[in-house]
Backbone of each chain as ProteinMPNN parsed JSONL, in Angstrom:
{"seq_chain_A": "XXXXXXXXXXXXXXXXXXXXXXXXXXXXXXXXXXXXXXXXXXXXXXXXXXXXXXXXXXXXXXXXXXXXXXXXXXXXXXXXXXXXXXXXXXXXXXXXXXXXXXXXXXX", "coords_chain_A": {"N_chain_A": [[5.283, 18.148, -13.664], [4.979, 18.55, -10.33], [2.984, 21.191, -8.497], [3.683, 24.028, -6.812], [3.221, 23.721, -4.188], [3.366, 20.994, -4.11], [1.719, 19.203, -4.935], [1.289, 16.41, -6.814], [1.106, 16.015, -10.68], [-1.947, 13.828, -11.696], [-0.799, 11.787, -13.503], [1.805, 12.134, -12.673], [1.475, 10.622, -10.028], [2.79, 7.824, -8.368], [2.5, 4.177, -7.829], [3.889, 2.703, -5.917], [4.504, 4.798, -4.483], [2.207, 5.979, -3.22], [1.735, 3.651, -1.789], [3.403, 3.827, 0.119], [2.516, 5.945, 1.499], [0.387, 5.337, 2.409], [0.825, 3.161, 4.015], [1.571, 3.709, 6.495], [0.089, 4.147, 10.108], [-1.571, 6.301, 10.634], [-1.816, 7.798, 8.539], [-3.064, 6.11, 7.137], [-5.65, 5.967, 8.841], [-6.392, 8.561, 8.18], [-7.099, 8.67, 5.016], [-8.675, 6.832, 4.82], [-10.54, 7.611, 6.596], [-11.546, 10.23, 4.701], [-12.403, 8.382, 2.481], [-14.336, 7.032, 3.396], [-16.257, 9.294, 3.381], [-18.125, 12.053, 2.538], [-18.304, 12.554, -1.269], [-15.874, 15.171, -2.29], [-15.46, 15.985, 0.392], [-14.257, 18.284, 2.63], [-11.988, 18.541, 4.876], [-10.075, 20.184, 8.062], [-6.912, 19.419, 9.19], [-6.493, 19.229, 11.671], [-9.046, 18.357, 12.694], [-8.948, 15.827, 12.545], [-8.069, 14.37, 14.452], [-4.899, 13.314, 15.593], [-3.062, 11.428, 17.298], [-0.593, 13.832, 17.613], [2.307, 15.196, 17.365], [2.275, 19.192, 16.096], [4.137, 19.217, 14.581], [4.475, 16.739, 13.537], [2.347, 16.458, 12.234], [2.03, 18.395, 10.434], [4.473, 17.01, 8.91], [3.135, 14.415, 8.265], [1.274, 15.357, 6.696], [2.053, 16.501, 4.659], [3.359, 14.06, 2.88], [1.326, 12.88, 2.778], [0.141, 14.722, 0.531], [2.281, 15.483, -1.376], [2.148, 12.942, -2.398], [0.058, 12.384, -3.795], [-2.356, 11.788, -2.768], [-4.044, 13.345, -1.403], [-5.569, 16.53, -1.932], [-4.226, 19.826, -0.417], [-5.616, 23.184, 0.534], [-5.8, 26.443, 0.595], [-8.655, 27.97, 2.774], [-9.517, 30.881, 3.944], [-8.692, 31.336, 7.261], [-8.333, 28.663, 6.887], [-6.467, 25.479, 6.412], [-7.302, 23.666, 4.653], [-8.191, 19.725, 3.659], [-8.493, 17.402, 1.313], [-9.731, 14.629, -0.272], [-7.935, 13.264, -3.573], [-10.249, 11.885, -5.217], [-11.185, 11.301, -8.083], [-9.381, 11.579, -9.418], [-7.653, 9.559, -8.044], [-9.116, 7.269, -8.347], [-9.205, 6.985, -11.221], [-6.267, 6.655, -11.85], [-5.746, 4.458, -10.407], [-7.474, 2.474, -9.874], [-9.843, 1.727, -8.066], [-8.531, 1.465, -5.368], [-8.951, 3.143, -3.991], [-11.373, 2.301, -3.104], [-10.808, -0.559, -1.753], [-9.647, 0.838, 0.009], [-11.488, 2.167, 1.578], [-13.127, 0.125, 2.462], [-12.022, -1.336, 3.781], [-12.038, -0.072, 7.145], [-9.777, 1.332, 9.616], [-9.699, -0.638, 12.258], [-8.653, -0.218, 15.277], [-9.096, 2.522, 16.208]], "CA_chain_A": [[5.92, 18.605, -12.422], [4.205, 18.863, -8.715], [2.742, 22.327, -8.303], [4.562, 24.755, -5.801], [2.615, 23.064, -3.038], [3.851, 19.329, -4.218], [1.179, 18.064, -5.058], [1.948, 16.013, -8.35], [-0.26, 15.668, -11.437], [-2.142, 12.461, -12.22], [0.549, 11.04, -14.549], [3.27, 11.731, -11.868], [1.537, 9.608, -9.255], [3.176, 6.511, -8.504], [1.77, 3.041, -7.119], [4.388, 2.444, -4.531], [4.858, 6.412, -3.528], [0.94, 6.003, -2.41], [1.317, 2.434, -1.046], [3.786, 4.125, 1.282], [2.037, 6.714, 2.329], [-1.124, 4.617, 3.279], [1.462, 2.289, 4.955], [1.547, 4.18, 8.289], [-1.388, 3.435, 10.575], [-2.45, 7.096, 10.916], [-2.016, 8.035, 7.216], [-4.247, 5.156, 6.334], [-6.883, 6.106, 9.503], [-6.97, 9.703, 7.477], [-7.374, 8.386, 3.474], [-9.987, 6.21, 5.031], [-12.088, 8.288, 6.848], [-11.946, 10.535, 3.576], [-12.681, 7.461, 1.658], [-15.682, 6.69, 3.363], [-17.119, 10.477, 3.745], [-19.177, 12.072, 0.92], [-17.393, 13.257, -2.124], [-15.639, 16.471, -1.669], [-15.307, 16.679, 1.858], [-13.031, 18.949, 2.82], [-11.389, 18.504, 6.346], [-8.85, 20.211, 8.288], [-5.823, 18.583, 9.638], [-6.928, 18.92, 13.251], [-10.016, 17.634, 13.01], [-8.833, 14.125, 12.915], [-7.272, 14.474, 16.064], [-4.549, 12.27, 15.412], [-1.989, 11.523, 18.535], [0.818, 13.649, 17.252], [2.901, 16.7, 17.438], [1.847, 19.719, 14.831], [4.912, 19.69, 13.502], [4.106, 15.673, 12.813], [1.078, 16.408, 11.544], [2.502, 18.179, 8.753], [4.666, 16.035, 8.238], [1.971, 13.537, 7.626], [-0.532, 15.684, 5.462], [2.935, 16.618, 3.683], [3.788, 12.551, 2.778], [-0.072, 12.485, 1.735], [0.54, 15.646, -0.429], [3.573, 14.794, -2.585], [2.005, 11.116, -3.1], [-1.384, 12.534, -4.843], [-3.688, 11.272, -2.028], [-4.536, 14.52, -0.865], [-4.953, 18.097, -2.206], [-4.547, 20.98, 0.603], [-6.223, 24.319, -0.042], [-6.379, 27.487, 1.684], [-9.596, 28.712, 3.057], [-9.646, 31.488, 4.859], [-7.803, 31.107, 7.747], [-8.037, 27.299, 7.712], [-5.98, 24.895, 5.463], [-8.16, 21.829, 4.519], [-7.429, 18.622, 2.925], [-9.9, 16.789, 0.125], [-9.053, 13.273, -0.913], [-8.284, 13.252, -4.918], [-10.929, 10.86, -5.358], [-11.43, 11.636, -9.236], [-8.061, 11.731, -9.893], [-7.038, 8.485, -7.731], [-10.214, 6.423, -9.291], [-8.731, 7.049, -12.806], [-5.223, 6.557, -11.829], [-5.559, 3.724, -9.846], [-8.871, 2.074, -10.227], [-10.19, 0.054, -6.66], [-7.799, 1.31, -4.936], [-9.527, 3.716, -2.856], [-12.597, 1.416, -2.827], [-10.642, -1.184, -0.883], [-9.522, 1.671, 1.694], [-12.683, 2.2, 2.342], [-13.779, -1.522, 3.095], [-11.154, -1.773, 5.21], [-11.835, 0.396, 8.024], [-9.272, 0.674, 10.689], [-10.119, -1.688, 13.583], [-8.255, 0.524, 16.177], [-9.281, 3.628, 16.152]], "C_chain_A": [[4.887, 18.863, -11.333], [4.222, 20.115, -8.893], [3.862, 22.728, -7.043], [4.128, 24.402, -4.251], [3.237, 21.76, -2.928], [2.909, 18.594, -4.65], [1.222, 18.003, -7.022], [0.205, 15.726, -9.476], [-0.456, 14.233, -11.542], [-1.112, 11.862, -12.423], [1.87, 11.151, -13.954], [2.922, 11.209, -10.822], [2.067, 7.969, -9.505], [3.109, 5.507, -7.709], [2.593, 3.36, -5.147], [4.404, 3.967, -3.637], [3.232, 6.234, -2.841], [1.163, 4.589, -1.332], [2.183, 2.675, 0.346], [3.047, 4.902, 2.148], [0.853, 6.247, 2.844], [-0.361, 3.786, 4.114], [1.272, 3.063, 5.96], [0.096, 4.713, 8.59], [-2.164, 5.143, 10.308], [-2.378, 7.697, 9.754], [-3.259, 7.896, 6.717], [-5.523, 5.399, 7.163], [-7.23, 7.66, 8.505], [-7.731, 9.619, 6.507], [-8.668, 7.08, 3.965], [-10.92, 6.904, 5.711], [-12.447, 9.322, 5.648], [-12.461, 9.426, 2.582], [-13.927, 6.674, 2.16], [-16.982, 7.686, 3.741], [-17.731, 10.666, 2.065], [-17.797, 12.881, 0.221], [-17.182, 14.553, -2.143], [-15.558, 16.716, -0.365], [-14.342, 17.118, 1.833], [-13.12, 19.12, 4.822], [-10.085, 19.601, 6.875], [-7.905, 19.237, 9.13], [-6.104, 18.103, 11.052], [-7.981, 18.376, 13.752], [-10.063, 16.38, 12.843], [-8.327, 13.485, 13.851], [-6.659, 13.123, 16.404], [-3.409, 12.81, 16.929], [-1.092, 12.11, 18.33], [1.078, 14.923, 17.282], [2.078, 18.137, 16.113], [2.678, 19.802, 13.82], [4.891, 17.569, 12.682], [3.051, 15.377, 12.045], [1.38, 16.909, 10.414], [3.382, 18.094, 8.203], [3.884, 14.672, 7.603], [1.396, 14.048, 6.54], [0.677, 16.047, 4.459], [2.9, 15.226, 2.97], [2.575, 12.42, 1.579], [-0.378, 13.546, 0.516], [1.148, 15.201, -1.427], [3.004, 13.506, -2.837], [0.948, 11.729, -4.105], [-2.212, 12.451, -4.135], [-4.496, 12.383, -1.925], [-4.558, 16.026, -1.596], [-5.154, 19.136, -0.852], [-4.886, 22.162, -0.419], [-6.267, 24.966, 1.088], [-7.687, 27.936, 1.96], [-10.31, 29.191, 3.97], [-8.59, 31.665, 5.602], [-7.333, 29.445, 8.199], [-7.365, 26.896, 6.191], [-6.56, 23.466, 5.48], [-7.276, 20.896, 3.279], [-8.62, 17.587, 2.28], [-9.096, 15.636, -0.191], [-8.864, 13.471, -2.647], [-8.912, 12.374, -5.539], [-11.139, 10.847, -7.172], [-10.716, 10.476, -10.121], [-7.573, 10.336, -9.884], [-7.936, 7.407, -8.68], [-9.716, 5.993, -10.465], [-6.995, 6.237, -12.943], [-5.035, 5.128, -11.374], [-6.449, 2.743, -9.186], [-9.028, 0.809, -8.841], [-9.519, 0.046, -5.784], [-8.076, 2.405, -3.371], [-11.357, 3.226, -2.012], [-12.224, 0.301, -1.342], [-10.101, -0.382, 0.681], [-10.528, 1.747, 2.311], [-13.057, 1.44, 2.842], [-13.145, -1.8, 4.34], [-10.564, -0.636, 6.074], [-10.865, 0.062, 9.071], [-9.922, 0.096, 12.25], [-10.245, -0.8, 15.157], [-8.48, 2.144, 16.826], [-10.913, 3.941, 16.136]], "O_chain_A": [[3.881, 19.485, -11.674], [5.248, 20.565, -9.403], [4.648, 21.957, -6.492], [4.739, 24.844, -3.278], [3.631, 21.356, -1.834], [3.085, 17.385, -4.796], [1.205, 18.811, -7.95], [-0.975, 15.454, -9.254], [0.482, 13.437, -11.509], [-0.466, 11.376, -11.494], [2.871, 10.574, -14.379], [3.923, 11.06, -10.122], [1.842, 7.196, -10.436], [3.678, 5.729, -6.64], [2.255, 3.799, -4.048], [4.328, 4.111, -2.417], [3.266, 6.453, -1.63], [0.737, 4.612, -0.178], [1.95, 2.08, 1.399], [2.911, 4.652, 3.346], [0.331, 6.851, 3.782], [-0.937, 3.603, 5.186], [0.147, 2.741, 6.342], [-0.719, 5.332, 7.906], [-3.286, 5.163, 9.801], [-3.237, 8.574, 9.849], [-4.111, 8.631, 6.219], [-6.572, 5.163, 6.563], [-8.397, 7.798, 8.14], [-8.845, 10.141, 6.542], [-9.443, 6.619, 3.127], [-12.11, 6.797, 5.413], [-13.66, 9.399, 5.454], [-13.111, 9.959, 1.682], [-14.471, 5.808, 1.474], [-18.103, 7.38, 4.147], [-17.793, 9.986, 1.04], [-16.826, 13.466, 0.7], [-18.175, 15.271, -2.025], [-15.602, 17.902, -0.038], [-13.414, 16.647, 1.174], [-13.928, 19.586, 5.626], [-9.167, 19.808, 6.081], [-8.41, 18.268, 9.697], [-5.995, 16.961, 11.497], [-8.075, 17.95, 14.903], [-11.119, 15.759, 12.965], [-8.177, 12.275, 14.025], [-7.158, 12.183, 17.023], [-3.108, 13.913, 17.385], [-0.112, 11.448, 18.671], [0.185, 15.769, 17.231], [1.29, 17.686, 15.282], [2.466, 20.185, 12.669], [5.247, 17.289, 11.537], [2.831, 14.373, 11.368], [1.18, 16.279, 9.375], [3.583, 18.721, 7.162], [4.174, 14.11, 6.547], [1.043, 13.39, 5.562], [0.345, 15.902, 3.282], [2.018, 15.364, 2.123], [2.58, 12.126, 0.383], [-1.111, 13.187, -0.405], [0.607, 14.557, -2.326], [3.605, 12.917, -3.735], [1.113, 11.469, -5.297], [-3.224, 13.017, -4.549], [-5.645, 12.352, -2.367], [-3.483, 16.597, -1.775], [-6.263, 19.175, -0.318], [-4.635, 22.233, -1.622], [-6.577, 24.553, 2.205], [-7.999, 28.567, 0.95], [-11.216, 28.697, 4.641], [-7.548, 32.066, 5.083], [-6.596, 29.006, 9.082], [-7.519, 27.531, 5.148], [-6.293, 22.476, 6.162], [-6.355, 21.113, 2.491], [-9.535, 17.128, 2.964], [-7.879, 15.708, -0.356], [-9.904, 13.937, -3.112], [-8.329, 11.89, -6.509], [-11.315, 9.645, -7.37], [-10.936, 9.487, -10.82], [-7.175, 9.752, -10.892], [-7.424, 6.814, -9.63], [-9.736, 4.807, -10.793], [-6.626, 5.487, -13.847], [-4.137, 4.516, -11.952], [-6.195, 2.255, -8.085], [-8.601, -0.334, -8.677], [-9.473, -0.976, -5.098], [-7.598, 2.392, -2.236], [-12.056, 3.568, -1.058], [-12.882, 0.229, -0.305], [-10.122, -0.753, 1.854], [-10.615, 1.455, 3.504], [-13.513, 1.734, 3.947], [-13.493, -2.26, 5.428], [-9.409, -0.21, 6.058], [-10.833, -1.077, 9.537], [-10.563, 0.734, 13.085], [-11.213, -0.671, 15.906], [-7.962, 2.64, 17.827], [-11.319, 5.102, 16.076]]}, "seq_chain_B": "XXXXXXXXXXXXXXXXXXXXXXXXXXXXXXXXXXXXXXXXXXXXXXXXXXXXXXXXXXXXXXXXXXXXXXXXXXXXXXXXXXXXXXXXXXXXXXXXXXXXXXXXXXX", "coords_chain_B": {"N_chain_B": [[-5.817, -18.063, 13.311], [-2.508, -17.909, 12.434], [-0.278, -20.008, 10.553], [2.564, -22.446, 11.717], [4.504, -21.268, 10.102], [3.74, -18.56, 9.706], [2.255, -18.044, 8.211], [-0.869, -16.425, 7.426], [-4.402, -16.558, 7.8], [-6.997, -16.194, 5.518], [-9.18, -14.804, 6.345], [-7.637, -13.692, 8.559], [-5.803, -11.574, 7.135], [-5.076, -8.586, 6.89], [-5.527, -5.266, 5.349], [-3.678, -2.918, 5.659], [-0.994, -3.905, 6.795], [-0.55, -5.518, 4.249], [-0.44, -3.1, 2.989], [2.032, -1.981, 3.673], [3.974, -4.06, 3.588], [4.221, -3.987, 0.657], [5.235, -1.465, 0.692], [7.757, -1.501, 0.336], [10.769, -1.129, -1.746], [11.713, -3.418, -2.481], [10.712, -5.053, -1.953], [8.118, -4.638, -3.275], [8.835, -5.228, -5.773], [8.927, -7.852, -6.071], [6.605, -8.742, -5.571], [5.158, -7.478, -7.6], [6.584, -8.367, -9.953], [5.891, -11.155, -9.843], [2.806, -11.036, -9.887], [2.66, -10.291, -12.421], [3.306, -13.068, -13.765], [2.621, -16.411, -15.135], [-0.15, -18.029, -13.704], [0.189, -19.482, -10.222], [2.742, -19.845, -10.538], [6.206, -20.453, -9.171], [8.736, -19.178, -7.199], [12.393, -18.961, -6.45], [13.607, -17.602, -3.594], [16.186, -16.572, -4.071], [15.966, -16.21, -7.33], [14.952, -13.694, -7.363], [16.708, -12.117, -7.386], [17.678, -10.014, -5.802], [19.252, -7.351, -4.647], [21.111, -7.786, -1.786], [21.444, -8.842, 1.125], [21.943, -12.254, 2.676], [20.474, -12.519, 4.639], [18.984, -10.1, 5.168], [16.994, -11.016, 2.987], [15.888, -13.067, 3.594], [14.35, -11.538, 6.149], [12.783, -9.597, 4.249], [11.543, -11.963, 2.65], [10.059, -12.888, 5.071], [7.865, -10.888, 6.039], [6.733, -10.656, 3.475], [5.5, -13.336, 3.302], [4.352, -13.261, 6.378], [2.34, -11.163, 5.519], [0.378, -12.097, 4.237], [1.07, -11.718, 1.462], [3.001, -13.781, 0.033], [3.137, -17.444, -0.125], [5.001, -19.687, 1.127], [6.735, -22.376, 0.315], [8.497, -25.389, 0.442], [10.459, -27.249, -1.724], [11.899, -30.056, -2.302], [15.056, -29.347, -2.341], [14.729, -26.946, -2.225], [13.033, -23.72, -1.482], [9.933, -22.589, -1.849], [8.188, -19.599, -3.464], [5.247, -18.449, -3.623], [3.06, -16.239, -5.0], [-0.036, -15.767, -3.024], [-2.9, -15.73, -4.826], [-5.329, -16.147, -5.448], [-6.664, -15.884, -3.234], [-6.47, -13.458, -2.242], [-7.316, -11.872, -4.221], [-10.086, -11.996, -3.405], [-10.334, -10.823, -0.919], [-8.916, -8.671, -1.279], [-10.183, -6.879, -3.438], [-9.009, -6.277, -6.686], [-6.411, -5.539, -5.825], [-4.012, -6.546, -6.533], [-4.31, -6.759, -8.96], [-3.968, -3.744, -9.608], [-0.845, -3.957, -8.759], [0.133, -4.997, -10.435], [-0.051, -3.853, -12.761], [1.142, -1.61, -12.368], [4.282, -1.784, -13.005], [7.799, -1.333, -11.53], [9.743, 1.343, -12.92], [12.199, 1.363, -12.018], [14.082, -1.074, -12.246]], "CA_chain_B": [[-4.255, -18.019, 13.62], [-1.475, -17.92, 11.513], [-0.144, -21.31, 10.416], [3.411, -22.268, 12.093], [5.44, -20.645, 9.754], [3.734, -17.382, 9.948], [0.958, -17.862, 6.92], [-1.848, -16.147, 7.89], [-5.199, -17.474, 6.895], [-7.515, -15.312, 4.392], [-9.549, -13.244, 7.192], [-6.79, -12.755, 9.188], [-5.059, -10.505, 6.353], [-4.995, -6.813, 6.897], [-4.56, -4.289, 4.194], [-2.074, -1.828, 6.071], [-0.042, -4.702, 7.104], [-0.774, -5.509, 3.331], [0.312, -2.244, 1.97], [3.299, -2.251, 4.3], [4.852, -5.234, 3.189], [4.316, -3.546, -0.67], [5.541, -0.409, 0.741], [9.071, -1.505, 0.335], [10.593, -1.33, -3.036], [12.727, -4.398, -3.168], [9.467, -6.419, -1.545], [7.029, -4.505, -4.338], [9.349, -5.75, -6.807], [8.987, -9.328, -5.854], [5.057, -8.767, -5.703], [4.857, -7.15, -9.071], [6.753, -9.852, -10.593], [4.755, -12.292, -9.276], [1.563, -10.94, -10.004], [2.31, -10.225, -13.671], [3.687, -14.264, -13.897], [1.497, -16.828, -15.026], [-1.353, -18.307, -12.103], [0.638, -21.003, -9.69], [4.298, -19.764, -10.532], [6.556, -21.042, -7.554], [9.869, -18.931, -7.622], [12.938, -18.971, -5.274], [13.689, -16.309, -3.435], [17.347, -16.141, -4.595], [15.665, -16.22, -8.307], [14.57, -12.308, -7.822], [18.032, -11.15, -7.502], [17.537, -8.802, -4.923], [20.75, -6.926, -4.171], [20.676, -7.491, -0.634], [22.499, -10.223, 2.168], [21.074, -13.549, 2.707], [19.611, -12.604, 6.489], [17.847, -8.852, 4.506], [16.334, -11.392, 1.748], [14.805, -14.019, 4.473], [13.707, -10.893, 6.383], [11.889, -9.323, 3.424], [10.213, -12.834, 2.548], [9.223, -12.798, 6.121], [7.238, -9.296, 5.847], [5.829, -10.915, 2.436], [4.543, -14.064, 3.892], [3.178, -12.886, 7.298], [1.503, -9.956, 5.413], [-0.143, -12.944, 3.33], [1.324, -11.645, 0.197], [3.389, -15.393, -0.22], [3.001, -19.098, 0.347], [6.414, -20.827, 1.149], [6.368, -24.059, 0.418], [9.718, -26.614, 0.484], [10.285, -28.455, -2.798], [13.078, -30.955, -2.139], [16.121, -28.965, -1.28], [14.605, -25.298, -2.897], [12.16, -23.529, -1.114], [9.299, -21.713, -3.397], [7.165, -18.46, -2.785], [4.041, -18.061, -4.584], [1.649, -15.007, -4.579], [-1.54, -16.225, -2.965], [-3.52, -14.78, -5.706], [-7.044, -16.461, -5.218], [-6.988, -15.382, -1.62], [-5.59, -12.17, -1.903], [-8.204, -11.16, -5.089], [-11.273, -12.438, -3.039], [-9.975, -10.316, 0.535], [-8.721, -6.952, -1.293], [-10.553, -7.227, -4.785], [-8.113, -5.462, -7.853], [-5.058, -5.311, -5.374], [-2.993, -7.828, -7.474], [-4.15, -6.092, -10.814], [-3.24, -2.569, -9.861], [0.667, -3.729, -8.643], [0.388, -5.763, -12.209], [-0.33, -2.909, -13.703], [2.449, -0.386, -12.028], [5.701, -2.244, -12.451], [8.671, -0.618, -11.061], [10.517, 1.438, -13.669], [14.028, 1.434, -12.164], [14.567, -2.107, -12.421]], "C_chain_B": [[-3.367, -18.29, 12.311], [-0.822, -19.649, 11.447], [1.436, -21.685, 11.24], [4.366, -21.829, 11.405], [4.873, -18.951, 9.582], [2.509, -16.943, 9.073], [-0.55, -17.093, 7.33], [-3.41, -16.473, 6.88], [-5.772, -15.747, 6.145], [-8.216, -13.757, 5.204], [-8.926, -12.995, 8.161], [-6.014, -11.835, 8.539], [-5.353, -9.302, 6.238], [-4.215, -5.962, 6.205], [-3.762, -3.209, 4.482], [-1.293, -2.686, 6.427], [0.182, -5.255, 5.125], [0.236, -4.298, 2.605], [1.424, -1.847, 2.668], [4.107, -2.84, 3.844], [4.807, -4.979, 1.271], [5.016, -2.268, -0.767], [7.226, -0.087, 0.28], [9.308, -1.733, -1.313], [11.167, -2.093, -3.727], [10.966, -5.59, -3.069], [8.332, -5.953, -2.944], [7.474, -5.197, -5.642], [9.319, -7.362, -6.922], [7.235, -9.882, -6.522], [4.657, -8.517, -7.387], [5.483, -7.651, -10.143], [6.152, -10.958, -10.871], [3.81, -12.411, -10.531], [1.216, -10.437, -11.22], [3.019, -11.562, -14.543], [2.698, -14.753, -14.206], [1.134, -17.997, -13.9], [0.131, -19.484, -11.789], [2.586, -20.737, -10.218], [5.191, -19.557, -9.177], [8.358, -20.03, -8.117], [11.323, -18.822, -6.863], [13.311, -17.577, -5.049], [14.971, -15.674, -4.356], [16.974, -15.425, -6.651], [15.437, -14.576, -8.23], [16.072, -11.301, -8.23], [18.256, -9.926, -6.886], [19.298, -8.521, -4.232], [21.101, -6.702, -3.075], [21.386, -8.476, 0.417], [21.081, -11.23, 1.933], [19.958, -13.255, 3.742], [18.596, -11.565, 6.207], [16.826, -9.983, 3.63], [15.668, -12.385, 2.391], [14.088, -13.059, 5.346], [12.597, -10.391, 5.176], [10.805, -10.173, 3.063], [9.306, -12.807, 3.607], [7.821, -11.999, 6.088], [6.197, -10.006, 4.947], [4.583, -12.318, 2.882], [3.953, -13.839, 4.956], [2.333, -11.946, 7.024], [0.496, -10.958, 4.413], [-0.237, -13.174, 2.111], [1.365, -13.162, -0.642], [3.011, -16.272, 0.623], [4.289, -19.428, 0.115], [6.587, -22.164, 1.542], [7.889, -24.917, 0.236], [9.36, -27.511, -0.481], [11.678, -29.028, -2.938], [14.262, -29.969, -1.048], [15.606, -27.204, -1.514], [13.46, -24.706, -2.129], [11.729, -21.938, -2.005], [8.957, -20.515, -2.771], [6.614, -18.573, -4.09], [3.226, -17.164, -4.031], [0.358, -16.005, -4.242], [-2.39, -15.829, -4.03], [-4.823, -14.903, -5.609], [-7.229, -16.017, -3.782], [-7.102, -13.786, -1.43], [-7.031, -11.097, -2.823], [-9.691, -11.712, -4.561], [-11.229, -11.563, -1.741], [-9.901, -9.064, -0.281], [-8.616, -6.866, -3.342], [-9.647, -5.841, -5.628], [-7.006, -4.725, -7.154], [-3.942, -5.596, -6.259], [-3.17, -6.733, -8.852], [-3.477, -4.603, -11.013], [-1.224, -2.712, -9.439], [0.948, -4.614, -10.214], [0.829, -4.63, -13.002], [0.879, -1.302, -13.711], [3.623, -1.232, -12.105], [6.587, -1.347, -12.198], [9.203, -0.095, -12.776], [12.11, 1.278, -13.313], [14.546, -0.05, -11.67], [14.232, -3.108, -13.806]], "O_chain_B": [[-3.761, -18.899, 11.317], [-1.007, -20.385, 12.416], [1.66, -20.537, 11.625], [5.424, -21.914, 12.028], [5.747, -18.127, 9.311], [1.911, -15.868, 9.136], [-1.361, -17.997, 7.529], [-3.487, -16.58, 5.656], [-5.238, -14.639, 6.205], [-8.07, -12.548, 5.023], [-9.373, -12.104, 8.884], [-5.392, -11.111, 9.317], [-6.026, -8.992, 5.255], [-2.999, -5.769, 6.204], [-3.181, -2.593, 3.589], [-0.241, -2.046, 6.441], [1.374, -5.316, 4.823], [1.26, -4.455, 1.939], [1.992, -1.034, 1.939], [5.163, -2.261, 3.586], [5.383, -5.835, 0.6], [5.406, -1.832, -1.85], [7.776, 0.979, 0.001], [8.493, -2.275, -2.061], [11.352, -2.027, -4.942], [10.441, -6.434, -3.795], [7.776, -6.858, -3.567], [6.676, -5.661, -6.457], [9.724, -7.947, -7.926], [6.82, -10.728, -7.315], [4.016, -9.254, -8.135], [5.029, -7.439, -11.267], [5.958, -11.553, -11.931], [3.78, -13.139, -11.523], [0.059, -10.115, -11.487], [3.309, -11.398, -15.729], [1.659, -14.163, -13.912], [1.973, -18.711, -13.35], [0.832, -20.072, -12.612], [3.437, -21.622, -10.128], [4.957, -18.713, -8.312], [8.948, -20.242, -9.177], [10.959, -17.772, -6.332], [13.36, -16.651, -5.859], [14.914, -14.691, -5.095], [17.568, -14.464, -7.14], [15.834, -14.059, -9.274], [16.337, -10.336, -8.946], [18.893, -8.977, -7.343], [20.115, -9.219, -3.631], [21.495, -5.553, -2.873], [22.351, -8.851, -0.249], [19.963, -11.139, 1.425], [18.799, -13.668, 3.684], [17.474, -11.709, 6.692], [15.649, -9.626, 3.692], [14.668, -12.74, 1.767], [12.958, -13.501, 5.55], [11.48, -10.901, 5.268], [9.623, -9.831, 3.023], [8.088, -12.732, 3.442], [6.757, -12.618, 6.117], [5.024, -10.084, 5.311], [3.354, -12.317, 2.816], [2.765, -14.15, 4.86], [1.516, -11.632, 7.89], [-0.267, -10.266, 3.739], [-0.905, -14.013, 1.506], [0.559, -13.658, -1.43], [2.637, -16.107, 1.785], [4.726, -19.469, -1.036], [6.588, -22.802, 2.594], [8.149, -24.549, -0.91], [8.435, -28.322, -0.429], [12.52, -28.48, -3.65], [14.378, -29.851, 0.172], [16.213, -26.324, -0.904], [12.587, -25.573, -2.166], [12.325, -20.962, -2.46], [9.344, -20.302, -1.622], [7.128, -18.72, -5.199], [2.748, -17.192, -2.897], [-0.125, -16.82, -5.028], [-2.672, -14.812, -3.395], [-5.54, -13.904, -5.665], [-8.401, -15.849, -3.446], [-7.734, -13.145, -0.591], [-7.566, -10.074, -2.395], [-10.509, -11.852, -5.471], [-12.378, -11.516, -1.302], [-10.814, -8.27, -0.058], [-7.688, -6.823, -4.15], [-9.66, -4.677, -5.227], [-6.596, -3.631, -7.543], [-3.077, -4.787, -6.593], [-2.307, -6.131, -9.491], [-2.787, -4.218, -11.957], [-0.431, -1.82, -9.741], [2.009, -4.675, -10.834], [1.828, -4.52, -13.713], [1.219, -0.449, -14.532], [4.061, -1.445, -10.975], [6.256, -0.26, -12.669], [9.118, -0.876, -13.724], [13.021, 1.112, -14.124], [15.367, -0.132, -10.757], [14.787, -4.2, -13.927]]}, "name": "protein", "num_of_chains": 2, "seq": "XXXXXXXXXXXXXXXXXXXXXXXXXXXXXXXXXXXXXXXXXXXXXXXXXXXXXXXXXXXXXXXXXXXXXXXXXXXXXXXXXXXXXXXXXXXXXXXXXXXXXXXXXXXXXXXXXXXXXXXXXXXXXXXXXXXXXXXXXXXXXXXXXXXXXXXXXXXXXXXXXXXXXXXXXXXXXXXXXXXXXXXXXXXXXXXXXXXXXXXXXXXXXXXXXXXXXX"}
């Protein structure tokens, strides 16, 4: 079962539930700039200063939550967001390799 | 450029237009058919059995071939789709193996 946050264990990620959530452009500009930072980075939401409302924003980092991509954490007064690079690696082997390669263009 | 039916060549293929056109779960189901078929299998569209109208099931191929998933090729009166697969595993290396490797369970 997904913790009280949503985010699901390993073994309840599923291909297509990620392949959606990298589908939309500013998803995939997020899980790629985590995917080509150092391991463990921890970001907050605003510092990717994506074009979009706050209440679209988390709806976004929600989407990337519930898929597995992402774990949020409190700290402090900020709520950051870590790629599950470990996790995804194991689960889904090359799959955050090719995010990385393929930087978005646009942005 | 894309060929006149919409084919796009190898480095014009972009993996969010990529995981877009996988994002869907009648189109992933086509893909992950495919791509656990053996090499060079030509199949018609009608052959997937997608529960869907005629005009949804030429849209969806659409999506699949301009995202460079398929090749649609005309064999007499039947027209085929084949996974690119040598293109596709040379552009976004162990794409193909991880939707091999997730098939859908609810079909």
């Amino acid at each position: 079962m997904p913790d009280p946050e949503g985010h699901p264990a390993p073994e309840e990620m599923d291909l297509r539930t990620v392949l959606h959530a990298l589908a939309d452009p500013l998803r995939y500009q997020v899980i790629a700039a985590l995917a080509a930072a150092p391991e463990n980075t921890e970001r907050t939401c605003a510092s990717f200063a994506l074009p979009v409302s706050k209440s679209t924003l988390t709806h976004h980092f929600r989407v990337l939550r519930e898929s597995g991509l992402v774990q949020q954490v409190d700290r402090g007064n900020s709520r950051m967001a870590a790629l599950r690079r470990a996790e995804l690696d194991a689960r889904f082997p090359g799959l955050l390799d090719l995010v990385a390669a393929n930087q978005p263009l646009d942005h």
